[in-house]
C-alpha positions as CSV (number, residue, x, y, z in Angstrom):
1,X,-46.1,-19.1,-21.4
2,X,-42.7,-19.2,-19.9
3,X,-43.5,-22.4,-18.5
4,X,-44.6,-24.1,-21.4
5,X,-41.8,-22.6,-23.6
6,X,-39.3,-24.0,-21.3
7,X,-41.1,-27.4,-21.4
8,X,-40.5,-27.3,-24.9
9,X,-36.9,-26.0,-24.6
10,X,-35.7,-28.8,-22.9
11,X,-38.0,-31.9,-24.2
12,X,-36.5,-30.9,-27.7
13,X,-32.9,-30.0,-26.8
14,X,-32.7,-33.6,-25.3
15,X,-34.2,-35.2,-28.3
16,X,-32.1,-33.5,-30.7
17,X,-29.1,-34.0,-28.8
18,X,-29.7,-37.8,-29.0
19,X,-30.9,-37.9,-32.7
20,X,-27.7,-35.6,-33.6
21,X,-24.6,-37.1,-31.7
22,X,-23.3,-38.9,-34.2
23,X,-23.1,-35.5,-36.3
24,X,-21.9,-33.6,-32.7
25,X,-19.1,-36.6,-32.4
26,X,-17.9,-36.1,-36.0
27,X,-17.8,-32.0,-35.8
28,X,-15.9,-32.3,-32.2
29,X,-13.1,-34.4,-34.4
30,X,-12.9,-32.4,-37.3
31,X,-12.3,-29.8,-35.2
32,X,-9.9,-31.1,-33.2
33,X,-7.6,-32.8,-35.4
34,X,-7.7,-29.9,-38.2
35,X,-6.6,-27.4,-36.3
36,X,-5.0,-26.5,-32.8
37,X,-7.2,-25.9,-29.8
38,X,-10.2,-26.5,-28.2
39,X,-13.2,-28.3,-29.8
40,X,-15.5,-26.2,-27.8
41,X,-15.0,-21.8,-27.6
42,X,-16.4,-20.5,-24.4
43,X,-17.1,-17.0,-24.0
44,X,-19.2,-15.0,-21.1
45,X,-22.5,-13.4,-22.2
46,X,-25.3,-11.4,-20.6
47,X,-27.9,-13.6,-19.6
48,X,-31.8,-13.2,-18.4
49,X,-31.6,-10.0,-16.1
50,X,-27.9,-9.7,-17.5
51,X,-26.7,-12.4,-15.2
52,X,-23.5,-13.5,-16.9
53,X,-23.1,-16.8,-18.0
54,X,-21.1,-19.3,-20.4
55,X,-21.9,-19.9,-24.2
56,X,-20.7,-22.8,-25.5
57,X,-20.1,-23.0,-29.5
58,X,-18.1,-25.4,-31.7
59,X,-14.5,-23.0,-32.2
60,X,-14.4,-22.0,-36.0
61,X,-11.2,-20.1,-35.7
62,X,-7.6,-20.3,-34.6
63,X,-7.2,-20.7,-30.8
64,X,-6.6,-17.3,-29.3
65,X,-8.3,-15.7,-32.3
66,X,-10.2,-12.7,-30.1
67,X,-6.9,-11.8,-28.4
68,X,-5.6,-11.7,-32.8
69,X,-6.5,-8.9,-35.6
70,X,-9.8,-7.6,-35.7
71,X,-10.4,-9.0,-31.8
72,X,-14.3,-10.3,-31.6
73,X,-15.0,-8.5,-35.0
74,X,-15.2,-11.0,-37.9
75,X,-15.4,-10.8,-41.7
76,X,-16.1,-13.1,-44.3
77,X,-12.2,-13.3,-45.7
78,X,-11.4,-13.3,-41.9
79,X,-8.0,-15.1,-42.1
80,X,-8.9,-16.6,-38.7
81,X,-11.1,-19.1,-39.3
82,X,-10.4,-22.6,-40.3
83,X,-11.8,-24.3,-42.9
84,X,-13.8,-26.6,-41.2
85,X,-14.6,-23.5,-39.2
86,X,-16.3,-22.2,-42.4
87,X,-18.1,-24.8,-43.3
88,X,-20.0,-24.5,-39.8
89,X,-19.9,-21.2,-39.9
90,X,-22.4,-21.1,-43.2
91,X,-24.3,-23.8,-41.8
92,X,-24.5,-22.3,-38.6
93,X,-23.4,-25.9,-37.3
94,X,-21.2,-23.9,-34.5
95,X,-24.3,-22.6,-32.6
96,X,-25.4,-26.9,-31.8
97,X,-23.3,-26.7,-28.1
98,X,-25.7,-24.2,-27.5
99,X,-27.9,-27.3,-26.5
100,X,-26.1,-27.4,-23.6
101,X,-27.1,-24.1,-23.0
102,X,-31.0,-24.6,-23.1
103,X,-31.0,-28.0,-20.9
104,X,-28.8,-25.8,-18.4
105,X,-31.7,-23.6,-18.4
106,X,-29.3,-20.6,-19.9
107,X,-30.7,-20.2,-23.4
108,X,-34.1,-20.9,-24.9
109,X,-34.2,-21.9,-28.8
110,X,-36.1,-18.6,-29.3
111,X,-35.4,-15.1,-28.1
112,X,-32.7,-12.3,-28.2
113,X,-29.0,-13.3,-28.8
114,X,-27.0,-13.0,-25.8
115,X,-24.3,-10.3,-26.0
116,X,-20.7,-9.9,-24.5
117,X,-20.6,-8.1,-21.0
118,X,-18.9,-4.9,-22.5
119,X,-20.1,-4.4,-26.1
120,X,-22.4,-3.1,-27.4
121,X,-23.0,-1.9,-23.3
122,X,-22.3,-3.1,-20.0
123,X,-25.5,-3.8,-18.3
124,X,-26.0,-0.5,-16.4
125,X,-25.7,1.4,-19.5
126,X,-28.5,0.3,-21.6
127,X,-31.5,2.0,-20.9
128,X,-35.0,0.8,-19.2
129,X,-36.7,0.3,-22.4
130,X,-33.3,-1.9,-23.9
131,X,-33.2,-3.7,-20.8
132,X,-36.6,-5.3,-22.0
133,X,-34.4,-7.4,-24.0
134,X,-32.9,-8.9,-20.8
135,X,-36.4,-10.3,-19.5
136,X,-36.3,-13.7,-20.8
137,X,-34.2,-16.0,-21.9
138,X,-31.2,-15.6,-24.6
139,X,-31.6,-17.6,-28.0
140,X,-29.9,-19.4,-30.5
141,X,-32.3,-17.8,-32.8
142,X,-34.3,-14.6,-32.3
143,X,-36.6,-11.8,-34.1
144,X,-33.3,-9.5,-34.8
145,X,-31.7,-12.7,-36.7
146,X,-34.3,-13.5,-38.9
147,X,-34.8,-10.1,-39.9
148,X,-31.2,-9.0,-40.7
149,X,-28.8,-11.1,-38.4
150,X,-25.5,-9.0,-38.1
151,X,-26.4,-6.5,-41.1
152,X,-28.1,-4.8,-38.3
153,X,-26.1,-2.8,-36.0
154,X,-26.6,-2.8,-32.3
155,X,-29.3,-0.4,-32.0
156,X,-31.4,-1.8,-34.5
157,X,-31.2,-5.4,-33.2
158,X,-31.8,-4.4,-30.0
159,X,-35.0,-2.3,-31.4
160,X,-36.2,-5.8,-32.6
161,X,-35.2,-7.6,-29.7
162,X,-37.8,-5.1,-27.8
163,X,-40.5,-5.8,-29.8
164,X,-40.2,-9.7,-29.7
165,X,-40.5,-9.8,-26.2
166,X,-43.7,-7.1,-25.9
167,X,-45.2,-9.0,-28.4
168,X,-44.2,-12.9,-28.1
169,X,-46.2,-15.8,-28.2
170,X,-45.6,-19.3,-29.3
171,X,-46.9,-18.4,-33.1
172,X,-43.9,-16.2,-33.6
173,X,-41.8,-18.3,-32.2
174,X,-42.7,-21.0,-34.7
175,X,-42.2,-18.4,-37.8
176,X,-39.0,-17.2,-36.1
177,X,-37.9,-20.7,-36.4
178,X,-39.3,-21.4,-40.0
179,X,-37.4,-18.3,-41.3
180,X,-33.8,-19.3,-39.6
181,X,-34.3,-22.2,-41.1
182,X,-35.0,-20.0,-44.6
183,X,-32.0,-17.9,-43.5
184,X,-29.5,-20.6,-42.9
185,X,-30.2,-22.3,-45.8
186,X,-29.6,-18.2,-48.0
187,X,-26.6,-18.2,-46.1
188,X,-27.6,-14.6,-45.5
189,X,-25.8,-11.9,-43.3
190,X,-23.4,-14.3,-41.9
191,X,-20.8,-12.1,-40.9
192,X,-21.2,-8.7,-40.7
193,X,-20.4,-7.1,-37.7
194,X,-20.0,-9.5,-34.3
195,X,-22.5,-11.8,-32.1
C-alpha cells in the first residue's frame, strides 16, 4: 500500500501545486505586506520513525509569536495572529506549504499530524504501542483531526492515531479526506489546544 499511497501523494501534490499557484502567490503577498516577517513559519517536527524534520506553513501570526504569551499554545482571541492569519487559519489555507512537505517525501496527505520534538513527549518517552503512530508518514490530515482535531488532548489523538495506522487502507483514507473537507468547511475545533 505504501507504494501506491506515495504514488498518489506526490502525482496530486504536484497537480495541485500547479492548479493553485496563483492562490499560493497571492497568500505569500498578503502575508508579507500585512504584517512583519516571514511568509513561510518553519518549525521542526517528529517525523516517520521520529526522524525530525521541517514543516512548512503559511505564518498566521506575528513574527516571533512562540517565543511571545502563551508560547506554541493558541486560542481563538489569540492577540497573535494577524488578520490575514485568521482568515487562513479558519480555512485551513496555512497547512497548503505542507505540499512541499509530501513532494519532499516528509508528509503524506493522510496520516497522523506530526508533533514538536518535546511536547506532548520526546521520542524515547512514548511508549511501544504510541510509537505505532511513528510508522508511516505524518499528514496534513489524519483520523485524530476528523474526529475532534485539537478538542482532543494528546492522549486521545494519539489513541486515534494508533488505530488509523492498525487499521488503514486507501477507503479510509478517502473518508478521512471527505470529512476534513466537512470539517473545514464547520470551521470546527480550530483552536483548542496546539498542533
Amino acid at each position: 500500500m505504501y507504494r501506491i499511497k506515495r504514488f498518489l501523494d506526490l502525482v496530486f501534490s504536484v497537480i495541485l501545486m500547479t492548479i493553485l499557484s496563483p492562490l499560493l502567490l497571492l497568500i505569500s503577498i498578503l502575508v508579507k505586506t500585512t504584517s512583519r516577517g516571514p511568509i513561510l513559519f518553519k518549525q521542526k517536527r517528529l517525523g516517520k520513525h521520529g526522524n525530525p524534520f521541517v514543516i512548512y506553513k503559511f505564518r498566521t501570526m506575528i513574527k516571533n509569536a512562540e517565543k511571545i504569551g502563551a508560547g506554541i499554545f493558541i486560542s481563538d482571541n489569540d492577540k497573535r495572529i494577524t488578520k490575514i492569519g485568521y482568515l487562513l487559519r479558519i480555512t485551513s489555507l496555512d497547512e497548503l506549504p505542507q505540499l512541499f512537505n509530501i513532494i519532499r517525501g516528509e508528509m503524506s496527505f493522510v496520516g497522523p499530524r506530526p508533533p514538536v520534538p518535546y511536547h506532548p513527549y520526546k521520542y524515547e518517552d512514548y511508549n511501544d504501542e504510541q510509537k505505532i503512530r511513528f510508522s508511516v508518514l505524518p499528514g496534513i490530515t489524519g483520523y485524530a483531526q476528523v474526529l475532534g482535531r485539537n478538542s482532543l488532548n494528546w492522549d486521545e489523538r494519539i489513541k486515534l492515531d494508533v488505530e488509523y495506522v492498525k487499521n488503514r487502507n486507501i477507503f479510509l483514507d478517502i473518508k478521512i479526506i471527505y470529512l476534513t473537507f466537512l470539517c473545514v468547511l464547520m470551521k470546527e475545533n480550530i483552536y483548542s489546544g496546539k498542533d
